[in-house]
N, C-alpha and C positions, 0 to 999 in steps of 0.2 A: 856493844854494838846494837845491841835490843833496844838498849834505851834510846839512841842516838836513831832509829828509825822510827820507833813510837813517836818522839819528841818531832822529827820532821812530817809524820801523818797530822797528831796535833797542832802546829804549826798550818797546816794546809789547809788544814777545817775551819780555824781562827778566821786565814787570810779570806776563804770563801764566805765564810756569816761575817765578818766585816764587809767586804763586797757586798753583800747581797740586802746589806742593812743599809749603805750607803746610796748603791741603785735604788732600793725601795725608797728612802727619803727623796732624792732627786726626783725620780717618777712622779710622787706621791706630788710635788712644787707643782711640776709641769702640768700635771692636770687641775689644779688648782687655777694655773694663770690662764688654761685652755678655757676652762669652764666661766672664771669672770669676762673671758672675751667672746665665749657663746652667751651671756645672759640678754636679755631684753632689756629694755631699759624698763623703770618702775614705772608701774602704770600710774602711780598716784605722787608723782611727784611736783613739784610746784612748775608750774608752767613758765618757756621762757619768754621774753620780749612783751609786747602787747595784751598777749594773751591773757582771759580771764577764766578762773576756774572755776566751774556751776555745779553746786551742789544743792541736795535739798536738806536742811536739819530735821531728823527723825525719817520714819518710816511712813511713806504714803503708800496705799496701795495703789497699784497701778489698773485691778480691778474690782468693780462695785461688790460690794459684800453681798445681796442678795441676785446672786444667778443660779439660772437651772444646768442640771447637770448635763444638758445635749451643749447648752453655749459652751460651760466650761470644759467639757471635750472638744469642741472645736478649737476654742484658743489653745486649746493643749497640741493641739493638730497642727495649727497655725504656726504657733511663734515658741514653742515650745514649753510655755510657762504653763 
């Protein structure tokens, strides 16, 4: 009789860590498909229809290398850069 009630406790732990492995896996989908249908779309991705895509190749700066440091607290004030 000992055994036959130990064997239905183990039995019952099995059935719950299976449960609880299977919920986790299901969960784990569903936020996955949540999250591809919260994404944005890629900002760099090729453009549709007419559309052209402008870029520059390399690095230009967008400010002159020789400024004083009161201008470049202002553009930092300004536009954040």
């Amino acid at each position: 009789m000992i055994v036959h009630v130990r064997a239905r406790k183990w039995l019952g732990r099995f059935r719950f860590a299976l449960l609880f492995v299977v919920f986790t896996f299901a969960l784990y989908h569903v936020l996955l498909v949540v999250t591809r249908w919260l994404e944005p779309e890629p900002k760099y991705k090729e453009p549709a229809g007419r559309a052209v895509k402008a870029f520059q190749n390399g690095h230009v700066a967008a400010v002159p290398d020789k400024i004083t440091i009161s201008e470049r607290l202002k553009l930092f004030y300004r536009i954040g850069e």
